[in-house]
Biopython code that builds the backbone (N, CA, C, O; Angstrom):
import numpy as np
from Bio.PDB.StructureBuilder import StructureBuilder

atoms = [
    (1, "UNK", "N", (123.332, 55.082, 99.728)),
    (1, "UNK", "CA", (123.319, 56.002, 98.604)),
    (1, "UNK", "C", (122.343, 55.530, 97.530)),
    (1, "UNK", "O", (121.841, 56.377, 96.792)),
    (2, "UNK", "N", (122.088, 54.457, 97.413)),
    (2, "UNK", "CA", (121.207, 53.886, 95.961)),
    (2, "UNK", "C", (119.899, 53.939, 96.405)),
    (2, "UNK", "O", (119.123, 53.801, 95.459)),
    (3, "UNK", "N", (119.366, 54.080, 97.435)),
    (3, "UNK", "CA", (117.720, 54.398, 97.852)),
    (3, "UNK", "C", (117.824, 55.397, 97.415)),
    (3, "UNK", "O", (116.976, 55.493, 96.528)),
    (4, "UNK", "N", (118.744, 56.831, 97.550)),
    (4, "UNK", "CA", (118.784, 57.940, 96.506)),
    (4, "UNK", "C", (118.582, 58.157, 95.663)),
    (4, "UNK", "O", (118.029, 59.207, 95.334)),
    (5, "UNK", "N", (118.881, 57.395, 95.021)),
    (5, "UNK", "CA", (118.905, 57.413, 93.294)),
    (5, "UNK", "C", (117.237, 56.460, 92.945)),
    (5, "UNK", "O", (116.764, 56.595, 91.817)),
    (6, "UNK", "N", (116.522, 55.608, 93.920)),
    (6, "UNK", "CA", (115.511, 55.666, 93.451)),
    (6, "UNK", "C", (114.418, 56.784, 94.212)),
    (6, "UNK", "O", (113.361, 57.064, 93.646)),
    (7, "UNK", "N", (114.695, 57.244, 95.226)),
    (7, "UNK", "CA", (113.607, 58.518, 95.315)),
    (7, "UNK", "C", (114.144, 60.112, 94.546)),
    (7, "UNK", "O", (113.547, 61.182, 94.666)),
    (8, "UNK", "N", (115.556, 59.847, 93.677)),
    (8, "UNK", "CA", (115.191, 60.857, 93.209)),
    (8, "UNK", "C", (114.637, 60.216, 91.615)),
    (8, "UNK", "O", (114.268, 61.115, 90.859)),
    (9, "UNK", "N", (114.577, 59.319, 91.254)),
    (9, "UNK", "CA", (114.107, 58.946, 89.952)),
    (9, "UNK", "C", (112.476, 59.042, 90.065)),
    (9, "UNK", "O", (111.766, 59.375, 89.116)),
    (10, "UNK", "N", (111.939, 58.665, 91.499)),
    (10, "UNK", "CA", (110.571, 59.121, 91.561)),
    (10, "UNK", "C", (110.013, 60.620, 91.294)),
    (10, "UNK", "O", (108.971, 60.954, 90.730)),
    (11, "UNK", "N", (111.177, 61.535, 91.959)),
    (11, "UNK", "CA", (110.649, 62.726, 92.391)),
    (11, "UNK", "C", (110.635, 62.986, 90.608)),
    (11, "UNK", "O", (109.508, 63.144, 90.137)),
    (12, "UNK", "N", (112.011, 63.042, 89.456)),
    (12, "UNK", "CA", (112.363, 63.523, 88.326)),
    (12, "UNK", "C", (110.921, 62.795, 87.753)),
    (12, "UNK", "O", (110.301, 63.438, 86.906)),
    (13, "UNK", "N", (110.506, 61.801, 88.081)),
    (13, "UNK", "CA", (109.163, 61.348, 87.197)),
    (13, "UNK", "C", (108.508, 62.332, 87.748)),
    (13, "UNK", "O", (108.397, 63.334, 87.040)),
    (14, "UNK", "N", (108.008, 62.367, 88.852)),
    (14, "UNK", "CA", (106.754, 63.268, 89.003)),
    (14, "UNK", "C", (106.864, 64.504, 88.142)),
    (14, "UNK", "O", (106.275, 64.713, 87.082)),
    (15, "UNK", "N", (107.760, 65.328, 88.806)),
    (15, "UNK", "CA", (108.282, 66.929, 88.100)),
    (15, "UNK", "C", (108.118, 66.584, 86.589)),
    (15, "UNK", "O", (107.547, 67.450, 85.926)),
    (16, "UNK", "N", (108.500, 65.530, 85.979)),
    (16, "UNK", "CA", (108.394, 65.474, 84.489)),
    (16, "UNK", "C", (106.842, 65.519, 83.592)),
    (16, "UNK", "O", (106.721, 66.127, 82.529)),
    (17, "UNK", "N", (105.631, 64.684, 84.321)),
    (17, "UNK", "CA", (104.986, 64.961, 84.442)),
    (17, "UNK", "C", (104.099, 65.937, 84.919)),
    (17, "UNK", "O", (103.086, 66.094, 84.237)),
    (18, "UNK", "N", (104.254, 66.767, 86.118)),
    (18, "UNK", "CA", (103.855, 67.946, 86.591)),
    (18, "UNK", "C", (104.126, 68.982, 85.581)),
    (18, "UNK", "O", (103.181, 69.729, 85.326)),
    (19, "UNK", "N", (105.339, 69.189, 84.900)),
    (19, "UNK", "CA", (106.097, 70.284, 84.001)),
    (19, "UNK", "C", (105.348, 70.246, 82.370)),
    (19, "UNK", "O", (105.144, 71.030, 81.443)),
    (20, "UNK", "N", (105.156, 69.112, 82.636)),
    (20, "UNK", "CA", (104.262, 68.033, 80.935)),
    (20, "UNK", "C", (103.328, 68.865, 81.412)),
    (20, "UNK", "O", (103.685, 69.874, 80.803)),
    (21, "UNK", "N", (102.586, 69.140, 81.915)),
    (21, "UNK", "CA", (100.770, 69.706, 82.660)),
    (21, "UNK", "C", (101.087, 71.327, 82.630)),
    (21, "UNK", "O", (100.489, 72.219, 82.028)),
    (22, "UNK", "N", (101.967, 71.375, 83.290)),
    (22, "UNK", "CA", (102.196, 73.324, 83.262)),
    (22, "UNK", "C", (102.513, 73.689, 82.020)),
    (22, "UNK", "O", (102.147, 74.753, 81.521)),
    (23, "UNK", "N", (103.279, 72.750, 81.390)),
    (23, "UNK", "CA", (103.677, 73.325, 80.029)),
    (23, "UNK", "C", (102.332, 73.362, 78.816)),
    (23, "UNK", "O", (102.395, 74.407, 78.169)),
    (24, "UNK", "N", (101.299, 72.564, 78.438)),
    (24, "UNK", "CA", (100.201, 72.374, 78.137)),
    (24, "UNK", "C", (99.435, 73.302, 78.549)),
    (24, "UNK", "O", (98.253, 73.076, 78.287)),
    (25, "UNK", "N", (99.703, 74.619, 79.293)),
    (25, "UNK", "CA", (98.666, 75.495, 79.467)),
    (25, "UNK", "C", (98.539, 76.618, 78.799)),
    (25, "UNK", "O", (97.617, 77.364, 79.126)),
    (26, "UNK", "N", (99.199, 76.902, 77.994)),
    (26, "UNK", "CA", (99.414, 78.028, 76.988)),
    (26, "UNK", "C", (100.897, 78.910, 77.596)),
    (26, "UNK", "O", (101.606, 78.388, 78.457)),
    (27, "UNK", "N", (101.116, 79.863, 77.187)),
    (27, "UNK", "CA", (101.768, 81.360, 77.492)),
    (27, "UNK", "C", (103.198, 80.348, 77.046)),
    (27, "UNK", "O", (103.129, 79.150, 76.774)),
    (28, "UNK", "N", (104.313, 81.084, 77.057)),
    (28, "UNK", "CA", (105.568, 81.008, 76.681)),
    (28, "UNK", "C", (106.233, 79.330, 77.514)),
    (28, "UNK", "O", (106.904, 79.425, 78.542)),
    (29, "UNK", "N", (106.059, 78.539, 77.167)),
    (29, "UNK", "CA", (106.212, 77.160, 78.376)),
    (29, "UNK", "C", (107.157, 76.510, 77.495)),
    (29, "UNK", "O", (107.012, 75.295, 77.363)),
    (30, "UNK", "N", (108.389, 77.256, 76.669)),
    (30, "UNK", "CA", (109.514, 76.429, 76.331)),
    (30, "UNK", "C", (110.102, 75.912, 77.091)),
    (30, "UNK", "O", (110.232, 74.692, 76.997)),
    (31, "UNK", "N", (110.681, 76.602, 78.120)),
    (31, "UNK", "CA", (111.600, 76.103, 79.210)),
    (31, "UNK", "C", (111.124, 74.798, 79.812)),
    (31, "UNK", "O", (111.646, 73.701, 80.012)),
    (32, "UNK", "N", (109.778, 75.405, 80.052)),
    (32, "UNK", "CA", (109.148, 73.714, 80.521)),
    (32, "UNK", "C", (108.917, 72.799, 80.168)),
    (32, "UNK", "O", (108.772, 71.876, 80.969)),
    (33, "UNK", "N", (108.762, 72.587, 78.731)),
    (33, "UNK", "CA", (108.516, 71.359, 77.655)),
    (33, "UNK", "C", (110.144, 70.753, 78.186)),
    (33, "UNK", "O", (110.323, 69.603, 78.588)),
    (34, "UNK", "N", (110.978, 71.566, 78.102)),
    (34, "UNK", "CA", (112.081, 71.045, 77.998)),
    (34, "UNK", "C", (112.675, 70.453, 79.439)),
    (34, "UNK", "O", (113.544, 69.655, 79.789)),
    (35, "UNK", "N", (111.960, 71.083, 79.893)),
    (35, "UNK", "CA", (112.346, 70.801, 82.052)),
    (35, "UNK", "C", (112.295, 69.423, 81.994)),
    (35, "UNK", "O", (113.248, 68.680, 82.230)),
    (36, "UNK", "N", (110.979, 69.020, 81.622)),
    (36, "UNK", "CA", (109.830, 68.135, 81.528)),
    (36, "UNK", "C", (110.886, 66.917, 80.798)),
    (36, "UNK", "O", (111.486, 65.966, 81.298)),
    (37, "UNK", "N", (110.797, 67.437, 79.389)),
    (37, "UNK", "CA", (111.677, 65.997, 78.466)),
    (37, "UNK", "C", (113.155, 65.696, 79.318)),
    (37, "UNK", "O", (113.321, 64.506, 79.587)),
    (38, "UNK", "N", (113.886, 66.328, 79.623)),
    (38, "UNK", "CA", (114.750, 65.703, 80.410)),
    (38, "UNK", "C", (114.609, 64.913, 81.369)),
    (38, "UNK", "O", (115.233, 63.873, 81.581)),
    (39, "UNK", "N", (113.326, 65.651, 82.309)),
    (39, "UNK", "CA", (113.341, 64.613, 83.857)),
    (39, "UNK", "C", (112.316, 63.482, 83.350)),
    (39, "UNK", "O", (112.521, 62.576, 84.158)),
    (40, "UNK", "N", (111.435, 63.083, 82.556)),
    (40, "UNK", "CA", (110.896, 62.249, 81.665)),
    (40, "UNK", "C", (112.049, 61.052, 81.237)),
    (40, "UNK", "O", (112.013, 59.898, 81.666)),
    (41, "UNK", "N", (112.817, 61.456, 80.533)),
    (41, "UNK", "CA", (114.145, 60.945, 80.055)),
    (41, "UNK", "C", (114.609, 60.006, 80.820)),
    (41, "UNK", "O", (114.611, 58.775, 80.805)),
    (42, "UNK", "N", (115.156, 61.158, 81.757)),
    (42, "UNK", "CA", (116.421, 60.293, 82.831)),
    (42, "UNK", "C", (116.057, 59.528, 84.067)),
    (42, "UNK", "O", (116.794, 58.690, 84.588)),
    (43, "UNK", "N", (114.629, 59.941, 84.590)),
    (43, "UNK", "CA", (114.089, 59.249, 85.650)),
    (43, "UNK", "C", (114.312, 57.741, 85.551)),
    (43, "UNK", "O", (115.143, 57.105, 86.200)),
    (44, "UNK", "N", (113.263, 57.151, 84.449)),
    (44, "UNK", "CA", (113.848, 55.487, 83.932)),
    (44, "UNK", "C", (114.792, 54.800, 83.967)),
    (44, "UNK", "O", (114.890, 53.587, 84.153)),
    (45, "UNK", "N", (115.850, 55.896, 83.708)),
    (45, "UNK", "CA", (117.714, 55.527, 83.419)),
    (45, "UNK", "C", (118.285, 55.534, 84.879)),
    (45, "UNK", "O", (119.303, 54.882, 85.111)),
    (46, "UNK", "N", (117.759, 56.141, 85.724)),
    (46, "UNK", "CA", (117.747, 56.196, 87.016)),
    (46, "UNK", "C", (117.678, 55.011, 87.861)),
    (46, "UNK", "O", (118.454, 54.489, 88.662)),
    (47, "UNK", "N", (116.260, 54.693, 87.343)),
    (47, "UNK", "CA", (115.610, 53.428, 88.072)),
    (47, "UNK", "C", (116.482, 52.186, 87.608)),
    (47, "UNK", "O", (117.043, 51.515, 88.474)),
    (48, "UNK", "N", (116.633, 51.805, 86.033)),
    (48, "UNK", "CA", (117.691, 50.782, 85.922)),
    (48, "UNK", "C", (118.655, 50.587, 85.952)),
    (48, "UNK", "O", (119.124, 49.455, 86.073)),
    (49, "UNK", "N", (119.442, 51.858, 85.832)),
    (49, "UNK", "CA", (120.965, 51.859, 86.551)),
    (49, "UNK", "C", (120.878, 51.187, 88.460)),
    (49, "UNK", "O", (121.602, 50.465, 89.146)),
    (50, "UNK", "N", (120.070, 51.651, 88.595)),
    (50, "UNK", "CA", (119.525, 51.412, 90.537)),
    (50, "UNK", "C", (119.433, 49.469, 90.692)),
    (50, "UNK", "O", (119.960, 48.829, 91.602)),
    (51, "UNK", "N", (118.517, 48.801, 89.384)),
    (51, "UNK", "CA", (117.934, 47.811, 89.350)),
    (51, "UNK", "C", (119.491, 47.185, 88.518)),
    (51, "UNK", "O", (118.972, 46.077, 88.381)),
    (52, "UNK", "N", (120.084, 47.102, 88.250)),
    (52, "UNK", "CA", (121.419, 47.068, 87.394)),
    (52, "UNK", "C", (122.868, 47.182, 88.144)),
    (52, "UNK", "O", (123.961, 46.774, 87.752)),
    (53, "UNK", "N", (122.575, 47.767, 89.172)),
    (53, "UNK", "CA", (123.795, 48.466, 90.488)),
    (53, "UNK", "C", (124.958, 47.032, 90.711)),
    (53, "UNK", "O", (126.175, 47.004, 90.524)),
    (54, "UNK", "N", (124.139, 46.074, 91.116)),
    (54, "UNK", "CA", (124.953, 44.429, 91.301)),
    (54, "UNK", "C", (125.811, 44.241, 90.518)),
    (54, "UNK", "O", (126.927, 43.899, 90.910)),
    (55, "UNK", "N", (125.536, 44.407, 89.225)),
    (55, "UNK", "CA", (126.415, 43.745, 87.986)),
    (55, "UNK", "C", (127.285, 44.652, 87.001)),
    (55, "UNK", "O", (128.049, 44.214, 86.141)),
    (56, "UNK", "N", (126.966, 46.335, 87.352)),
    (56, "UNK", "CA", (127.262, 47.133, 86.220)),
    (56, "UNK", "C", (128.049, 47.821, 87.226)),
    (56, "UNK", "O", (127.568, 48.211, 88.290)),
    (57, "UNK", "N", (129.442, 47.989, 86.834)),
    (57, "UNK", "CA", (130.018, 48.727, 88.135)),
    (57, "UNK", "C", (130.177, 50.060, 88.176)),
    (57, "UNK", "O", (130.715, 50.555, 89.167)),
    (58, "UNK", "N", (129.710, 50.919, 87.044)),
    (58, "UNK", "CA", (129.871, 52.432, 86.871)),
    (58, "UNK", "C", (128.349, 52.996, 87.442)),
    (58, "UNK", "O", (128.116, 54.167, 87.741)),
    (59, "UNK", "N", (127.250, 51.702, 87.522)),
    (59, "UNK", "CA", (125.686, 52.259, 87.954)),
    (59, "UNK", "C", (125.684, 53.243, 88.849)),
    (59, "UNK", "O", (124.933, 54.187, 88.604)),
    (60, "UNK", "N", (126.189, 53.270, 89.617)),
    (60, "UNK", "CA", (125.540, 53.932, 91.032)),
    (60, "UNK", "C", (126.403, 55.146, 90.375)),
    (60, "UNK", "O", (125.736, 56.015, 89.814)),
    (61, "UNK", "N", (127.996, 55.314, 90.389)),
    (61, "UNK", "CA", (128.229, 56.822, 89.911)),
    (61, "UNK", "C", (127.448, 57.391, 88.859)),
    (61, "UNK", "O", (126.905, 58.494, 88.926)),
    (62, "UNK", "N", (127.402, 56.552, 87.812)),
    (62, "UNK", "CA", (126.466, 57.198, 86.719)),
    (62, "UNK", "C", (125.400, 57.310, 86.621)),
    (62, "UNK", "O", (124.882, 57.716, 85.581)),
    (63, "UNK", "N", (124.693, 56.959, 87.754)),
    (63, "UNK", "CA", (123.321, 57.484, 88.472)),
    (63, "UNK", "C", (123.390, 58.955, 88.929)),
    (63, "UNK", "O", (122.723, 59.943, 88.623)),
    (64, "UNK", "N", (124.396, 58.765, 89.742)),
    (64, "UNK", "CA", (124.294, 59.966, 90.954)),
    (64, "UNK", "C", (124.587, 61.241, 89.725)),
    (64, "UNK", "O", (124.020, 62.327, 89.843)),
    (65, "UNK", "N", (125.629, 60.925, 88.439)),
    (65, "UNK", "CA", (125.802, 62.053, 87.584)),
    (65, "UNK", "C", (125.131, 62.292, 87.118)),
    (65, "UNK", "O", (125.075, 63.501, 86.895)),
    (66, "UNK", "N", (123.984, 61.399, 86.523)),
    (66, "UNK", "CA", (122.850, 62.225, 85.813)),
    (66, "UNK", "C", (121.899, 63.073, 86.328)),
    (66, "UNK", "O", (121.578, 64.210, 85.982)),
    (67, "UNK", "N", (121.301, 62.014, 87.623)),
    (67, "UNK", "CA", (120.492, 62.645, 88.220)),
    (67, "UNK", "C", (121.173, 63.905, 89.010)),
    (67, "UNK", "O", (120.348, 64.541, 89.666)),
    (68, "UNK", "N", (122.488, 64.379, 89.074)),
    (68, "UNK", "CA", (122.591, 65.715, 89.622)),
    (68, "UNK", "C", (122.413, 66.356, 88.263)),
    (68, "UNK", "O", (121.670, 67.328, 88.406)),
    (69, "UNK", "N", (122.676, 66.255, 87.381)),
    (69, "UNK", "CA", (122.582, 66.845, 86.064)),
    (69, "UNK", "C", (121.644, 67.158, 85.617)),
    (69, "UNK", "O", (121.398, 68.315, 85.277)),
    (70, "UNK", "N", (120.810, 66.100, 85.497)),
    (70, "UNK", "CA", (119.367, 66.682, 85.544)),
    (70, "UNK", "C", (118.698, 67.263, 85.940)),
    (70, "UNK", "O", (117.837, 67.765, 85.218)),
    (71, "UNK", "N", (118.745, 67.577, 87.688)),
    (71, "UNK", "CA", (118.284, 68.735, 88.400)),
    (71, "UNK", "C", (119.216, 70.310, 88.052)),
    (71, "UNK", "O", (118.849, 71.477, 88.191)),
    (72, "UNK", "N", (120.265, 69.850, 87.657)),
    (72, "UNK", "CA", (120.892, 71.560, 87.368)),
    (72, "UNK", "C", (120.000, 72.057, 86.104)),
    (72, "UNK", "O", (119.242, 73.016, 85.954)),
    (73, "UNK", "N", (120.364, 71.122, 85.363)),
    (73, "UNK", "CA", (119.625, 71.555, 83.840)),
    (73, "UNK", "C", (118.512, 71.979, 84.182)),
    (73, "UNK", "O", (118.330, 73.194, 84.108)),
    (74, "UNK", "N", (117.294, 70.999, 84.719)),
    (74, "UNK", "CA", (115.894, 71.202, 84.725)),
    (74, "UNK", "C", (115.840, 72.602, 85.495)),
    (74, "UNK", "O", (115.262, 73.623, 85.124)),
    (75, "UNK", "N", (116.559, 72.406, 86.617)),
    (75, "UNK", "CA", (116.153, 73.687, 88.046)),
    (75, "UNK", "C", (116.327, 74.469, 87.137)),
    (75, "UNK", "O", (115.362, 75.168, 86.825)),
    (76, "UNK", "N", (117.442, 74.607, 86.491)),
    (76, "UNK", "CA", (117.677, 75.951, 85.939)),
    (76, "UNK", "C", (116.735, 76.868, 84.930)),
    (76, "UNK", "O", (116.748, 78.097, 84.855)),
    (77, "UNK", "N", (115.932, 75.962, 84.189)),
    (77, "UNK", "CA", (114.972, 75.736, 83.064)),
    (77, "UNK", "C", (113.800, 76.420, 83.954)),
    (77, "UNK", "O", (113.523, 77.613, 83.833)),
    (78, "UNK", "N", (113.024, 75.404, 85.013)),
    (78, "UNK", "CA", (112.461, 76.044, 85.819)),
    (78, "UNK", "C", (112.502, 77.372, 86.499)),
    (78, "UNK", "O", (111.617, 78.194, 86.737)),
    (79, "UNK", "N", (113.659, 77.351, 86.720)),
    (79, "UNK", "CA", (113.139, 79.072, 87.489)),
    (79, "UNK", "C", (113.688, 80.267, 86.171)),
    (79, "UNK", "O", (113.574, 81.478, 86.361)),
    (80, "UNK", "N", (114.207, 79.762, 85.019)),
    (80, "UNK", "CA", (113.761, 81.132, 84.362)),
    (80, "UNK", "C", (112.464, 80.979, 83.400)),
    (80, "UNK", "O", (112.016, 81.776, 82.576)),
    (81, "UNK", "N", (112.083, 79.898, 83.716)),
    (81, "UNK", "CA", (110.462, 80.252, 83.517)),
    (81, "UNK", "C", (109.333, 80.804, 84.578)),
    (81, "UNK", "O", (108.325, 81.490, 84.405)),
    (82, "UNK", "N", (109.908, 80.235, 85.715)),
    (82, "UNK", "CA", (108.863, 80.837, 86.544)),
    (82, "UNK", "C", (109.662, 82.118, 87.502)),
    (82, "UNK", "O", (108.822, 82.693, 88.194)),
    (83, "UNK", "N", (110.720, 82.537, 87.640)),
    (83, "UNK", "CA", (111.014, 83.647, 88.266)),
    (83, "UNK", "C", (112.007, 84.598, 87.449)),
    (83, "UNK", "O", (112.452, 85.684, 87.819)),
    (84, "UNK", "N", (112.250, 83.918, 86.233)),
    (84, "UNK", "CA", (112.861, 85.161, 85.038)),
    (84, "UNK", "C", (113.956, 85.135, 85.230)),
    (84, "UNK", "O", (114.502, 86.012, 84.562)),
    (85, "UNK", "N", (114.821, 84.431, 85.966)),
    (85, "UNK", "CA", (116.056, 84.382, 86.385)),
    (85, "UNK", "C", (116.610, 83.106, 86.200)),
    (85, "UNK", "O", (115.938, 82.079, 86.303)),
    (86, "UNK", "N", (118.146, 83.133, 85.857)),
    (86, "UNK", "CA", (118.749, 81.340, 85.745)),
    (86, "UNK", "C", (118.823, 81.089, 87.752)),
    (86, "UNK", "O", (118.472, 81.835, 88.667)),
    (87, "UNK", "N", (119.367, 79.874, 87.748)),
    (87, "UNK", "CA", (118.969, 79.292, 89.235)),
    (87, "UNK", "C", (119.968, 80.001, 89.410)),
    (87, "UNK", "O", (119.879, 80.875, 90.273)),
    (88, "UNK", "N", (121.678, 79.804, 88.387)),
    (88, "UNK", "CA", (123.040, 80.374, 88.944)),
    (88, "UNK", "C", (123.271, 80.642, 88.448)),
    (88, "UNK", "O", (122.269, 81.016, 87.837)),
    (89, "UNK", "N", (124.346, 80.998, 87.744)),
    (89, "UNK", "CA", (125.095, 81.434, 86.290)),
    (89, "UNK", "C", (125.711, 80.138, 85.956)),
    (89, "UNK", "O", (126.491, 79.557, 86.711)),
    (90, "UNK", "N", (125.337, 79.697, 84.792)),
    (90, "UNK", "CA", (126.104, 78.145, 84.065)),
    (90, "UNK", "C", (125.058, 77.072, 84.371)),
    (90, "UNK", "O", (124.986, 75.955, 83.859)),
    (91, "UNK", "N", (124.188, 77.660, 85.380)),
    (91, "UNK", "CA", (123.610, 76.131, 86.390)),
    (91, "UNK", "C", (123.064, 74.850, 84.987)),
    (91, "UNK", "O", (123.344, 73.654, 85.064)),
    (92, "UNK", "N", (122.483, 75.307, 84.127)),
    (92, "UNK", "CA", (121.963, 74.570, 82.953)),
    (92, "UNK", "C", (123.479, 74.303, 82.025)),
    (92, "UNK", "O", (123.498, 73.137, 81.631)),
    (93, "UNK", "N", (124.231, 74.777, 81.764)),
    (93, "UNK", "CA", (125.387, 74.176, 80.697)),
    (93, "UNK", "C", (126.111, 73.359, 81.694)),
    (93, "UNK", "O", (126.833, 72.438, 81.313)),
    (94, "UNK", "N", (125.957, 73.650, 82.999)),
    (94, "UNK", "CA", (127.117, 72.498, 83.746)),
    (94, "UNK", "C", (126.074, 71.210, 84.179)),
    (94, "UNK", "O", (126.527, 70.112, 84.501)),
    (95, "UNK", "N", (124.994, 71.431, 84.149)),
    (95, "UNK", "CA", (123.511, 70.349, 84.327)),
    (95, "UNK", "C", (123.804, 69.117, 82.974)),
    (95, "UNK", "O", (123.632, 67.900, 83.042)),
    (96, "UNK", "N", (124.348, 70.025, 81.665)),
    (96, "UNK", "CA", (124.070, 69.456, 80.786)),
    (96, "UNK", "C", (125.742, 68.912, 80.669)),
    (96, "UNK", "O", (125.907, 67.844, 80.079)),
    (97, "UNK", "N", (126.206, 69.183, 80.877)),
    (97, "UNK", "CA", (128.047, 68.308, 81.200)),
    (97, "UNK", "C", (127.952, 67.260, 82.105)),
    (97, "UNK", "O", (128.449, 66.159, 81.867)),
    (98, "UNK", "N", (127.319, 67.534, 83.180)),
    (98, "UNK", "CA", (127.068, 66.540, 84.044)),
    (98, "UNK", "C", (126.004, 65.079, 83.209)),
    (98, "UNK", "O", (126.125, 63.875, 82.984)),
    (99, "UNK", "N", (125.269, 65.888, 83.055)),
    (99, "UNK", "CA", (124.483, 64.713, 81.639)),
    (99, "UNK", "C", (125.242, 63.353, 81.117)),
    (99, "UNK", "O", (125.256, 62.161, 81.424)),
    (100, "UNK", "N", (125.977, 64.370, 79.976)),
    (100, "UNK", "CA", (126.842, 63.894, 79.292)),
    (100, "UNK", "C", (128.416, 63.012, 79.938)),
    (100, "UNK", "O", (129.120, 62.128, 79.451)),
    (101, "UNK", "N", (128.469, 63.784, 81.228)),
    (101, "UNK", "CA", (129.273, 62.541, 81.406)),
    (101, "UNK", "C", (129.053, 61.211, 82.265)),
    (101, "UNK", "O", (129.720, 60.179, 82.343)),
    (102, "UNK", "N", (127.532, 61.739, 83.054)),
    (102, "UNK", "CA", (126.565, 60.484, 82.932)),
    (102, "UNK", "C", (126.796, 59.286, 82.002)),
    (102, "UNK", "O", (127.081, 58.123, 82.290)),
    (103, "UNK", "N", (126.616, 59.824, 80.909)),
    (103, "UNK", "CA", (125.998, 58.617, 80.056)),
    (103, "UNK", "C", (127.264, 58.309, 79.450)),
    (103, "UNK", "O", (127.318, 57.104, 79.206)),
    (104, "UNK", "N", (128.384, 58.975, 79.085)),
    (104, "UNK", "CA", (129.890, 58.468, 79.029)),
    (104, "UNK", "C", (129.981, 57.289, 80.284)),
    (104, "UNK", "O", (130.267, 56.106, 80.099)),
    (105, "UNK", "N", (129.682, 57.890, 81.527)),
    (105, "UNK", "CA", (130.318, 56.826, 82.723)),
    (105, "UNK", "C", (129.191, 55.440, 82.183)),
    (105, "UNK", "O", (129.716, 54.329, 82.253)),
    (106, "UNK", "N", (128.164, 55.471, 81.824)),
    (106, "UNK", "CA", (127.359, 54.408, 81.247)),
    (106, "UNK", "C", (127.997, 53.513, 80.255)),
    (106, "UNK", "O", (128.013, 52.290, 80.394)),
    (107, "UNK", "N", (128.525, 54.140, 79.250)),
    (107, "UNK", "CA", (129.010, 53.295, 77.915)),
    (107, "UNK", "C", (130.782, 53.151, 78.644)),
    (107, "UNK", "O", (131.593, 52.799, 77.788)),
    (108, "UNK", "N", (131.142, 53.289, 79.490)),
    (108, "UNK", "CA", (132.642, 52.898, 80.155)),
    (108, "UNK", "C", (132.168, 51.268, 80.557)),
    (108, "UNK", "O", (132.702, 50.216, 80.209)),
    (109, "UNK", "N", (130.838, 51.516, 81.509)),
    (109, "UNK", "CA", (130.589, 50.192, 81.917)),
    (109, "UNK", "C", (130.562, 49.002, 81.418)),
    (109, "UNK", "O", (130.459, 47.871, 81.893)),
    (110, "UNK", "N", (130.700, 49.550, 80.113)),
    (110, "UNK", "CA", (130.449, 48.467, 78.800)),
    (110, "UNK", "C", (131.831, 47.734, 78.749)),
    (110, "UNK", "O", (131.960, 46.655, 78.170)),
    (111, "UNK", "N", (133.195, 48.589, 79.593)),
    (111, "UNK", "CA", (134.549, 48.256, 78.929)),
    (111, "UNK", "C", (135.102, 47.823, 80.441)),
    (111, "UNK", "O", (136.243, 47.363, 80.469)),
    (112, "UNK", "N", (134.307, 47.946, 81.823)),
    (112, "UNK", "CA", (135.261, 47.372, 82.676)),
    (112, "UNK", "C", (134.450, 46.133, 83.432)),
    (112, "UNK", "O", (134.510, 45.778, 84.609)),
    (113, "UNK", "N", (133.860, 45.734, 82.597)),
    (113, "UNK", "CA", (133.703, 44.220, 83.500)),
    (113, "UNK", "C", (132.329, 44.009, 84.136)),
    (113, "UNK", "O", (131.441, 44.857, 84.225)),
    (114, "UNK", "N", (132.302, 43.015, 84.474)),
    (114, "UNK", "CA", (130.932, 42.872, 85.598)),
    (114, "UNK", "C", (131.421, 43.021, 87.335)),
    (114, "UNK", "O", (132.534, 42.776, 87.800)),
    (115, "UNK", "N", (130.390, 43.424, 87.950)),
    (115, "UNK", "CA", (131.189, 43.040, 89.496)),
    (115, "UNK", "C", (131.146, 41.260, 89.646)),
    (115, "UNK", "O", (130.632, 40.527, 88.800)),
    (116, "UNK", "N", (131.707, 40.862, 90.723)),
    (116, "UNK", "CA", (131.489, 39.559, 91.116)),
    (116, "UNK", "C", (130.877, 39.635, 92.623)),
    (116, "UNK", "O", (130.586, 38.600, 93.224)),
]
sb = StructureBuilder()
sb.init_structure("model")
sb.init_model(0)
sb.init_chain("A")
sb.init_seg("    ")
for serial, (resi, resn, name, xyz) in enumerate(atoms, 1):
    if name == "N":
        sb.init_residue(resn, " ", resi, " ")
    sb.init_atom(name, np.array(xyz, "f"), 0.0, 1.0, " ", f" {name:<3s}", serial, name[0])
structure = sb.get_structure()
């Protein structure tokens, strides 16, 4: 499962950058500035939760929550910029719960210990 979490922290870099470039081209590119700052964001948090996995015992779940979170949010961002439509209904407010309890399962890690 944790090679996961670093090819999707690659892929959320790329897209963050790619979305950074589409958004920079003029016409209405809110959605995408914003696609962009999230998978920008969380990719990193990705990678050191991954590099961190040994000693932090919430890493790997609170990997896997963001980075699904981040693809709901972003996907969702993405296609009603580029096909005018949300991905699902909620797909971005439950992207952004998932987020948030990401980074809750992060600051827990703070309260149960190291692994051995």
């Amino acid at each position: 499962m944790r090679p996961l979490i670093v090819f999707v922290s690659g892929l959320m870099g790329l897209s963050g950058v790619a979305l950074a470039a589409a958004s920079s081209h003029g016409g209405d590119t809110h959605f995408l500035g914003n696609a962009s700052t999230m998978c920008l964001a969380h990719a990193p948090v990705l990678l050191a939760l991954y590099l961190g996995h040994a000693t932090f015992r919430t890493a790997t779940l609170s990997a896997l929550t963001l980075g699904l979170g981040t693809i709901l949010f972003a996907g969702d961002l993405v296609s009603r910029h580029y096909l005018g439509d949300r991905l699902f209904p909620f797909a971005a407010p439950a992207g952004g719960s998932l987020m948030m309890l990401g980074w809750l399962l992060v600051a827990a890690g703070a309260f149960l210990g190291r692994r051995t």
